[in-house]
Structure formats: C-alpha cells, structure tokens
C-alpha positions in Angstrom: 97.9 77.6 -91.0 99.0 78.3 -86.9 95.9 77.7 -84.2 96.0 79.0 -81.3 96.0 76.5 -78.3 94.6 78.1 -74.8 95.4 77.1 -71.3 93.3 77.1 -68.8 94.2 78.0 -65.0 91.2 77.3 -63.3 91.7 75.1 -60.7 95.3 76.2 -60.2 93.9 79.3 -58.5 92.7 81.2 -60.9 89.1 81.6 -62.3 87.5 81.2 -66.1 88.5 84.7 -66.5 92.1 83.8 -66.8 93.7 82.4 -69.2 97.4 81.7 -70.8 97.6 81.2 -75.1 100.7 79.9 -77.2 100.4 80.0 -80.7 101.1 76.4 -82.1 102.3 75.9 -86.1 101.6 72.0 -86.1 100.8 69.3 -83.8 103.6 66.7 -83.1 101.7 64.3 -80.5 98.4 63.9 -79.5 97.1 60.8 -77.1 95.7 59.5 -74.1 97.7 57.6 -72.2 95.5 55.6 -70.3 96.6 57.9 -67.3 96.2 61.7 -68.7 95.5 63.7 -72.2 98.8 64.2 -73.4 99.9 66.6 -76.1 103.0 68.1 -78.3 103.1 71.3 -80.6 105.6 73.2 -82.2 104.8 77.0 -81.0 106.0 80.4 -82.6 107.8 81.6 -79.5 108.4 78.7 -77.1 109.6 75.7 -79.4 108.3 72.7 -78.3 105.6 72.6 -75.9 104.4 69.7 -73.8 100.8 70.0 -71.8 98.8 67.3 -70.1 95.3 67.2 -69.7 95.2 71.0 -70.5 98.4 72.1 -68.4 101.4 73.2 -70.1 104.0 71.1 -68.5 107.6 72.6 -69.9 108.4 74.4 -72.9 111.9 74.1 -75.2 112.0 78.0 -74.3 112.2 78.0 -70.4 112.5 74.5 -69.4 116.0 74.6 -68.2 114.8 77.1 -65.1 112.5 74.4 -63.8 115.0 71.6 -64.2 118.3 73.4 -62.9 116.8 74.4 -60.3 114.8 71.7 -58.7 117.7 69.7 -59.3 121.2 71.5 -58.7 119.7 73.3 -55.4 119.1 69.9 -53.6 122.4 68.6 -54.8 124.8 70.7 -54.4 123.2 71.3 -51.0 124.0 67.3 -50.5 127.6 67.3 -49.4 127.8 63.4 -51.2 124.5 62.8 -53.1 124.9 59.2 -54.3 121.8 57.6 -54.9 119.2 59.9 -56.2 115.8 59.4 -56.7 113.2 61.1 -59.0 109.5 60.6 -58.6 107.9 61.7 -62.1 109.9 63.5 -64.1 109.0 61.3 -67.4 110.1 64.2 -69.9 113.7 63.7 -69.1 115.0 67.1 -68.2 115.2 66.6 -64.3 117.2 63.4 -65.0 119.6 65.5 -67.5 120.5 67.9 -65.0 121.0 65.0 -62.3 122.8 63.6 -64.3 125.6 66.4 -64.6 126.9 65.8 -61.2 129.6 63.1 -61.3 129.1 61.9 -57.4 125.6 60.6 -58.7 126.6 56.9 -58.6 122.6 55.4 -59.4 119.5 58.2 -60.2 116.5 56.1 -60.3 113.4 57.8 -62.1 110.1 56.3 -61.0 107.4 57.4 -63.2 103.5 56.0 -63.4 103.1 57.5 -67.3 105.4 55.4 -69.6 103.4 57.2 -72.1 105.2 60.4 -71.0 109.0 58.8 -70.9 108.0 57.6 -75.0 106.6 60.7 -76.4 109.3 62.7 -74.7 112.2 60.5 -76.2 110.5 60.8 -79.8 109.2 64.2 -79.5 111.3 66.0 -77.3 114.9 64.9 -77.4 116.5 68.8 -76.5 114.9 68.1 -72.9 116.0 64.3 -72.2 119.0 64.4 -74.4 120.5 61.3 -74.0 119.6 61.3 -70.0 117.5 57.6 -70.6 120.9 55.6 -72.1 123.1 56.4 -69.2 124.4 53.7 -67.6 123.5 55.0 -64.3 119.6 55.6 -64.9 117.3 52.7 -63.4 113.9 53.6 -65.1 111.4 52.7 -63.3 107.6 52.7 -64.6 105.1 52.3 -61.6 103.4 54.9 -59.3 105.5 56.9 -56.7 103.3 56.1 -53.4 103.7 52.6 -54.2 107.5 53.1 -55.0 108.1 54.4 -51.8 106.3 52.6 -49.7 108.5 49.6 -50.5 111.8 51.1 -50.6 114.2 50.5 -47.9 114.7 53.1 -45.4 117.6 54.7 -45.4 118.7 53.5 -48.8 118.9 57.5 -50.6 120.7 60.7 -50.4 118.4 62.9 -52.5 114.4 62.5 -53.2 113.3 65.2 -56.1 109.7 65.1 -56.7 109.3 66.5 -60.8 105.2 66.1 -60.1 102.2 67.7 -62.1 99.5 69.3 -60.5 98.0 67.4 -57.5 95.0 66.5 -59.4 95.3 62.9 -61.0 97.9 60.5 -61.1 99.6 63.7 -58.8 97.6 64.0 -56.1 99.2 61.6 -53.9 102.5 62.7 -54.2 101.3 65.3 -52.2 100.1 63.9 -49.5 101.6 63.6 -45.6 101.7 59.6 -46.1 104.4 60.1 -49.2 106.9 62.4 -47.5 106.4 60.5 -44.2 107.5 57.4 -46.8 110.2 59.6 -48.7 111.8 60.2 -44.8 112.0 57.1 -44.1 113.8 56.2 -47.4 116.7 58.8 -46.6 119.8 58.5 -45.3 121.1 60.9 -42.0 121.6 64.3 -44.0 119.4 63.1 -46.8 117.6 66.2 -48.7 114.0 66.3 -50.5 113.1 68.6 -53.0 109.6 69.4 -54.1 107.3 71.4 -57.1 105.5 73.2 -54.4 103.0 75.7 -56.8 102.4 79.0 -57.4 102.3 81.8 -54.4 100.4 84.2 -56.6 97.9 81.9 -57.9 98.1 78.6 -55.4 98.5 80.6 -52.1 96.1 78.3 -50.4 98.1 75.2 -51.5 101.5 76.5 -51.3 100.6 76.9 -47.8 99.1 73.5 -47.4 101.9 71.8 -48.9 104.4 73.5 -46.4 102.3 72.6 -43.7 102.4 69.3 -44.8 106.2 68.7 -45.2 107.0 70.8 -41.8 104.7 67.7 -40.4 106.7 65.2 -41.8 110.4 66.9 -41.7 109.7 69.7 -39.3 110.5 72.5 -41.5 111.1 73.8 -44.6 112.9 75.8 -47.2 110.9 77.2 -49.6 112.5 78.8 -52.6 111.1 80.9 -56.2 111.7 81.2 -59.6 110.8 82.4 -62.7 109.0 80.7 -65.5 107.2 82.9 -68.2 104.9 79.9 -69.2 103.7 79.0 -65.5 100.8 80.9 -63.9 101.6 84.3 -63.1 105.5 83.3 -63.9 106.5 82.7 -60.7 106.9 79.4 -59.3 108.1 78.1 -55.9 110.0 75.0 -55.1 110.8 73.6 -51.8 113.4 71.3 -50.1 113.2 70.0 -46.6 116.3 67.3 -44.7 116.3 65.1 -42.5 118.8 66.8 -40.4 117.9 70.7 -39.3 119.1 73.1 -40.4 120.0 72.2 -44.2 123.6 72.2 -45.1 125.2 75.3 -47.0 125.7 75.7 -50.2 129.1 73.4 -51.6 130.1 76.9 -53.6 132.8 75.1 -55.6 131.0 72.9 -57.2 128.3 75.0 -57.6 130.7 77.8 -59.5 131.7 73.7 -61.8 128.0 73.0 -62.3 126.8 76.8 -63.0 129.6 76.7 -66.1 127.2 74.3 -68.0 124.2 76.1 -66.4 121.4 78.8 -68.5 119.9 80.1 -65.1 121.5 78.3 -62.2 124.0 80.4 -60.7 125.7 80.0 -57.1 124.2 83.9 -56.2 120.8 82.7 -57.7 121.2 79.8 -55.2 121.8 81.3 -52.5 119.0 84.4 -53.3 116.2 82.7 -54.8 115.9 81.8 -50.5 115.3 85.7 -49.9 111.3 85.6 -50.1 108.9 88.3 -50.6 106.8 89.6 -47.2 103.9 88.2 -48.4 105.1 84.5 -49.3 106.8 85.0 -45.2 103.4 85.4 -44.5 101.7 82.4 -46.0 104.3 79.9 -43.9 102.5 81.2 -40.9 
C-alpha cells in the first residue's frame, strides 16, 4: 500500500497554503541523526528520495541538475582547480561530479552529519557512486565554520558549498564570518560556489545572501536552474572569486565534461547567467 509523504514550504517563503506531495511505495530509512530528522523512500515518479527534517533534499529523478551544475560551473571556470573543497554535500553527488575532472589532485568533503554520508552510501548508491573510495577524497566529519576557520589561507582553488536550508546545522554557512573565512582559504584566482535559494519563493533571502557575499568578495554571479522537486522549480546558485571579474568559461573542457553530462552543457553554462528582470532587480 503507497502513502503519500507531503512537503512543507513554509519557512522557505511560502505559507501553510503551499504545499509539494511525492507518492512513496515503501520507506528505506528513517532516523534522527543526532543533528536533523532524516528520511529515505522509494517514490512512484522520482526514484529515491532523500528529505531532512521535512525538506526534500535530492531525488534519483533530478539530482544530477543540482550536482552538475554547482559543481562543473565553478570548475571549469577555474583555469587549474586542484584542491577542492566541499562543505556538506554528505549524499555524495557533488563529490561524483567533482570528481570527473581529472586536474582535481585532493577534493576534501567536510560534513557535520556522518549520519547523512552512511545512509547515503547504503541507501543511495546511484548519487554517491563510488565517489567516497576514491583515492583522492579526504572525508571529513566536523562542522564547516569550524573547518574553515582553521584552514590555512590560501591553501584552495575551489570552495563549493552543497548546504541545506539556513535553518539548523545550515545556518552558519551562511553567514558573512564563513565566506570572510572561505576567502581567506583561497588561493589568487580561487572561485566559490554557493546553494543560494529560490528567487520565486526566497526573494528576501536570495537577496540577503548576495548582499552578504558582495561584502565579503565584492560581487557576485548569480546563476538558475531548474529542479521540478525544489519550490516553485527554480533554483539559483551563485559563485563569487577572489579576483574580479570571474574567468571565462575553459569551452574545451567544458564540450569533454558535458559528454558524461545529463543537463550541463557549455551553452547552458554560459546562459543559465542571462537572468530574468525581476531577479536583476533583487541584486539592487
């Protein structure tokens, strides 16, 4: 017998009069952490599903949008990306895609929820493949803040923040003192990339979070997608450098990674950039 499991979006912008439903066939996983309420269920439509405390996090169905482009935009970007580091991320699937580009000589994940890193290696093995046994992976299990207040400045080429919801074990990864630390951690040239919300349904914090970044790296570069199991289904990511402006696209290996790519493409690059008036309008 199916159930149906019902997300709620308040509190991501929306009111009680919202709401977002998968239908689920069996439950795989269902725990608390110690950090957040985590849950796994097999859906009719979107495969596998992964939510925390209430918040669908990925699905098997449209994961790979999320995770190619938070990843491949900021790398191929990077004219050498190197060392790489991931703050959250615990599923896997921003690690797999990292993982793909062959000048990544050390991709460190740091994530605070081991609880996530297990139930995603047992549960959902299609997101993390085999990302976790790579011989260049340093996993590290502690909280980002704390992470990068320690690490040594200018020791990374590429920062990508795969964070939940700033509510939680999120919040501060949102937060003026974390990119202020992620800056310092970067080399000259060194890129940051960012889950930056929802323009539709987050306006208010979209705009807060680009404040805060154009604080800390003095602008930004905002950029959408689309996600059918995110609010509204459109979804904004955002990288900043160290150096102004960002470099241009490397187009040939962007045309090598796009081959092994579902959505990333070196066009959808280059025009998921072009924004609608309104979103010009919320960056002031």
């Amino acid at each position: 017998m199916s159930i149906w499991v019902t997300e709620a979006w308040k509190g991501r912008g929306q009111d009680e009069g919202t709401r977002f439903s998968v239908r689920v066939e069996r439950v795989l996983c269902h725990r608390f952490t110690g950090f957040q309420d985590l849950w796994i269920g097999e859906t009719t439509d979107f495969g596998r599903v992964l939510m925390l405390d209430g918040y669908i996090m990925l699905t098997e169905r449209d994961e790979f949008v999320y995770h190619e482009m938070l990843s491949h935009v900021p790398l191929l970007t990077h004219p050498d990306p190197r060392d790489v580091l991931i703050i959250g991320g615990g599923d896997g699937g921003t690690l797999r895609e990292v993982l793909r580009h062959s000048e990544v000589e050390r991709a460190t994940l740091c994530e605070i929820d081991e609880g996530v890193v297990l139930a995603s290696r047992e549960f959902l093995p299609t997101v993390c493949e085999s990302a976790f046994e790579d011989i260049r992976v340093n996993l590290h299990i502690g909280d980002g803040i704390s992470y990068m207040r320690e690490a040594a400045p200018g020791s990374l080429d590429v920062i990508i923040v795969d964070s939940t919801d700033p509510v939680g074990p999120g919040e501060v990864l949102f937060g003026e003192e974390f990119y202020t630390c992620c800056r310092r951690a970067l080399r000259p040239g060194g890129l940051i990339a960012l889950q930056s919300e929802s323009p539709w349904e987050d306006s208010a914090l979209f705009s807060e979070i680009q404040r805060r970044v154009r604080n800390v790296f003095g602008e930004t570069h905002p950029y959408l997608l689309s996600i059918p199991t995110y609010p509204s289904g459109t979804w904004s990511l955002t990288v900043a450098s160290v150096d102004s402006p960002i470099p241009s696209l490397d187009v040939e290996r962007a045309e090598f990674i796009a081959r092994g790519c579902r959505y990333y493409t070196p066009e959808v690059h280059s025009s998921a950039f072009v924004l609608p008036a309104f979103v010009q309008r919320l960056l002031g």
